[in-house]
C-alpha positions as CSV (number, residue, x, y, z in Angstrom):
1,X,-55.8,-22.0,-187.2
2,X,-57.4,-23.5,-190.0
3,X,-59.7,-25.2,-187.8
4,X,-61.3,-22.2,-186.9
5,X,-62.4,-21.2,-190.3
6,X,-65.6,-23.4,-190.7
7,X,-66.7,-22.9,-187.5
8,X,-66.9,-19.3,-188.2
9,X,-68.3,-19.2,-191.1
10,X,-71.0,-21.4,-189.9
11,X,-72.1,-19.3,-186.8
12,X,-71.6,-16.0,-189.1
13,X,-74.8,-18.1,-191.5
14,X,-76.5,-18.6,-189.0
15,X,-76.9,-15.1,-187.3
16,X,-78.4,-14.3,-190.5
17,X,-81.6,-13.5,-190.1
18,X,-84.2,-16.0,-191.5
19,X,-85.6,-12.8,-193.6
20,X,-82.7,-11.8,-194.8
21,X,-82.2,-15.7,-196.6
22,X,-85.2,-15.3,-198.3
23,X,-86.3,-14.7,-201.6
24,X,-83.8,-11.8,-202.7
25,X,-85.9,-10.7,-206.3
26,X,-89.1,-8.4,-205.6
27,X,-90.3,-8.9,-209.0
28,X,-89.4,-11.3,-212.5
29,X,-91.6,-8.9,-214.5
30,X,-89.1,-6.2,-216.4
31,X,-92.5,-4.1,-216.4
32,X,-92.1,-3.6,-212.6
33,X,-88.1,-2.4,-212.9
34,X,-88.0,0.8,-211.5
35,X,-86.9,3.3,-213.8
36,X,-83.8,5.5,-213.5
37,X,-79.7,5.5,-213.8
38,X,-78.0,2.3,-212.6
39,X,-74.4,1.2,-212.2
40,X,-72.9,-2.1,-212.9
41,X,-71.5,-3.8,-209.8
42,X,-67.9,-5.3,-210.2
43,X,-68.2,-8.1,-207.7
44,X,-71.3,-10.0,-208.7
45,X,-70.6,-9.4,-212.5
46,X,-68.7,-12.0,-214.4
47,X,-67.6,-11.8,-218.0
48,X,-67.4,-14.9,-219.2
49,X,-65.8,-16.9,-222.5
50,X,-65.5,-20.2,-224.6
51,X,-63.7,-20.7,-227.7
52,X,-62.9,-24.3,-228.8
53,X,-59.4,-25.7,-228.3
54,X,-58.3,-27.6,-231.5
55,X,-61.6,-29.1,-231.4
56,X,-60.7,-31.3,-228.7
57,X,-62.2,-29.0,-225.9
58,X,-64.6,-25.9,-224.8
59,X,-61.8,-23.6,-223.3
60,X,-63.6,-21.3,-220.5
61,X,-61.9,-18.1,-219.2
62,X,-63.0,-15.0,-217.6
63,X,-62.5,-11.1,-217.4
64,X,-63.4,-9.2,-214.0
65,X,-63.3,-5.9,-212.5
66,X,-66.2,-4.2,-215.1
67,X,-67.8,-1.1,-214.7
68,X,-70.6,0.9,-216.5
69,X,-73.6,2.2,-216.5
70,X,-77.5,1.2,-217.5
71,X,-80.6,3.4,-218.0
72,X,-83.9,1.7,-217.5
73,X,-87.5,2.7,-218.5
74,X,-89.5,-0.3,-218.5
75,X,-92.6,1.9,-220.5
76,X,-90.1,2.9,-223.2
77,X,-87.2,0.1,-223.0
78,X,-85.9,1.1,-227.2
79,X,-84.3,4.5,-225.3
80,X,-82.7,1.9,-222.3
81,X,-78.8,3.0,-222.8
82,X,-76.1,0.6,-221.7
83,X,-72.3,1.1,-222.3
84,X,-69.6,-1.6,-220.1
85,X,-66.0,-1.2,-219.5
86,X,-64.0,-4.7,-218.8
87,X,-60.1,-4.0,-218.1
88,X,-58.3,-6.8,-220.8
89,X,-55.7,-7.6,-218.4
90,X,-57.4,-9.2,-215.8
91,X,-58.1,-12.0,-218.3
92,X,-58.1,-15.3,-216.0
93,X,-57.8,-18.6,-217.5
94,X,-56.6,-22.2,-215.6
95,X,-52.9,-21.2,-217.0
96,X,-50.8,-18.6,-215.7
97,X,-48.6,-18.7,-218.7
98,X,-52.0,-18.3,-220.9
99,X,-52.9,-15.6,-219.1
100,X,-49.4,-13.8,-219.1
101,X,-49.6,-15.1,-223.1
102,X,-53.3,-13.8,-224.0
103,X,-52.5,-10.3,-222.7
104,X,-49.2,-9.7,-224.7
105,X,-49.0,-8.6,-228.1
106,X,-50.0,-12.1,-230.3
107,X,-53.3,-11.7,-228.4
108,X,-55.0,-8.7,-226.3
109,X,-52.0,-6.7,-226.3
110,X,-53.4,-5.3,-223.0
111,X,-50.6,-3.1,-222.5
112,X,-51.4,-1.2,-226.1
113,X,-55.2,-1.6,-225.9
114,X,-56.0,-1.9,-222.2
115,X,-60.1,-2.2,-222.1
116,X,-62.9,-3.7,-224.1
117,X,-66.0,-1.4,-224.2
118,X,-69.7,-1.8,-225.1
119,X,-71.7,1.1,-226.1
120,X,-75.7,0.7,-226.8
121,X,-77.1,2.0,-230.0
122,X,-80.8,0.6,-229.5
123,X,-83.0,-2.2,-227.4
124,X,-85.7,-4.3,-229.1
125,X,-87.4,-6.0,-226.1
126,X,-89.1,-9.0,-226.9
127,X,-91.3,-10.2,-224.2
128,X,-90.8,-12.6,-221.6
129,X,-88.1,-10.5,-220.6
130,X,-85.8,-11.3,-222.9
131,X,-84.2,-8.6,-225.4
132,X,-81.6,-7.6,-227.7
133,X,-79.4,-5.0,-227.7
134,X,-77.4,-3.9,-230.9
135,X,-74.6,-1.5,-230.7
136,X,-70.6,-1.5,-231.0
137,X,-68.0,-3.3,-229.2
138,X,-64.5,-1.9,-229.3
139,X,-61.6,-4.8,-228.8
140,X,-58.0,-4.4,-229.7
141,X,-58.3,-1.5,-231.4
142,X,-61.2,-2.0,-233.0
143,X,-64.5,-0.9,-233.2
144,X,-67.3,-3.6,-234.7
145,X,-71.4,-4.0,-234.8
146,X,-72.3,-6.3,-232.0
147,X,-75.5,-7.8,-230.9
148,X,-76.0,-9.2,-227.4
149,X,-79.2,-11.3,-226.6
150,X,-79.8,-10.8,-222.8
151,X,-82.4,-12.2,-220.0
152,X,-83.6,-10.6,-217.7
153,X,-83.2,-12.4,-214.4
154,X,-84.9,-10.4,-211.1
155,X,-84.9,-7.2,-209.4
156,X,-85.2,-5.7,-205.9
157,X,-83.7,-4.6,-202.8
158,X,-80.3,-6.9,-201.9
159,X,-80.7,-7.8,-198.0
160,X,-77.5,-7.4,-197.5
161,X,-76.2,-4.0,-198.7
162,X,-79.8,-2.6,-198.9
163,X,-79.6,-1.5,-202.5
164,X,-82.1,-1.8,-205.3
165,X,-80.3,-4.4,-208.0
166,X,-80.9,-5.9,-211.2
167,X,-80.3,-8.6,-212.8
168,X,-79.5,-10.0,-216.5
169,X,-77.8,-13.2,-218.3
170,X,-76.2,-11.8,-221.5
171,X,-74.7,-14.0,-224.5
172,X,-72.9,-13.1,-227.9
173,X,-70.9,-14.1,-229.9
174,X,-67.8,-12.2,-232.0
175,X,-65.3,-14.0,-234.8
176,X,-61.9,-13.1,-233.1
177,X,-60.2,-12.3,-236.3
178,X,-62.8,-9.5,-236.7
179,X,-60.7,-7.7,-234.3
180,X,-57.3,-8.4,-235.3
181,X,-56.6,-11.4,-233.0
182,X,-55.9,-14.3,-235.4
183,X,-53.3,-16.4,-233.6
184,X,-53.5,-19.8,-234.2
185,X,-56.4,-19.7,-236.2
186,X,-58.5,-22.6,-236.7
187,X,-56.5,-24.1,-233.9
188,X,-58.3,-22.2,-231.7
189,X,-61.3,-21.3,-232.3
190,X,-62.3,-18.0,-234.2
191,X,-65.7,-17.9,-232.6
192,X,-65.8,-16.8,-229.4
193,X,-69.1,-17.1,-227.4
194,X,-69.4,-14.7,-224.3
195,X,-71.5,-15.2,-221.4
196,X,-72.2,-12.6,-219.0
197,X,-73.7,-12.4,-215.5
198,X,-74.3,-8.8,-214.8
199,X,-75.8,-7.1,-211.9
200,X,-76.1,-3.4,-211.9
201,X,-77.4,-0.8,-208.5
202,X,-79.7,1.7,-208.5
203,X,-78.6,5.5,-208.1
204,X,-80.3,7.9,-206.3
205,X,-83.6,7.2,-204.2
């Protein structure tokens, strides 16, 4: 049976159409974006982090399952508005008994404070389409100043689901203890670096 599976896939590649497998992005200038209400798309969206491991190591982990929405005006991007969702609990590490151990109460305490959320307060673009974007992130409980410098990666029509999608690399970086979550500091690290993939679909025509 599981012979069968790479054959498959194979002949399922190749009855894509040559067009199809070719350059995705229409444009890599943010001035071209069209303007409008977009909303984040879960699959192709990866919330990423790193925090050191008693210096020793770069732990990497990942939350999935986001949602939220983005408003672009590539003429006026200081009134863009952004705000993200990411559901604590499906925190994924290499462990299972890290992850069952990062969403009880020492750590996330999903079950108390079950999402992290992002909300814009104001976008200085910088050219080259890169930008900042200040606002407030709200983790266990609590609500901080947070600054995210972000990339902007491509934009166009996806082949495959016909929508109009763009793209951004994001990184920050927030001192854990900020937000209450202090176990086994300086062990592990306090700062935690987050890198984001995010892809977000067009609404409307």
């Amino acid at each position: 049976m599981k012979r069968t599976v790479l054959p498959a896939l194979l002949t399922a590649l190749l009855a894509v159409p040559a067009s199809t497998c070719a350059q995705v992005s229409e444009t890599h200038d943010p001035g071209r974006v069209e303007s409008g209400s977009y909303v984040l798309e879960p699959s192709h969206t990866q919330v990423n982090f790193v925090v050191s491991h008693m210096g020793f190591t770069n732990y990497y982990g990942r939350f999935s399952n986001a949602s939220g929405t983005l408003t672009i005006n590539p003429h006026d991007p200081a009134h863009d508005t952004l705000e993200v969702t990411v559901p604590v609990e499906t925190i994924s590490t290499t462990s299972d008994k890290l992850n069952g151990d990062l969403k009880g109460a020492d750590w996330l305490d999903a079950e108390v404070f079950p999402t992290a959320t992002f909300k814009s307060a104001g976008i200085m673009a910088h050219g080259g389409g890169t930008a900042e974007v200040a606002g407030t992130l709200t983790l266990h409980g609590i609500t901080r100043p947070m600054v995210f410098s972000v990339r902007f990666n491509g934009a166009g029509i996806n082949p495959l689901d016909k929508k109009y999608t763009v793209g951004f690399e994001v990184t920050g970086q927030i001192k854990r203890s900020d937000f209450g979550i202090s176990k086994y500091v300086p062990l592990v690290g306090n700062q935690v670096t987050l890198l984001i993939s995010a892809a977000f679909e067009r609404q409307g025509s």
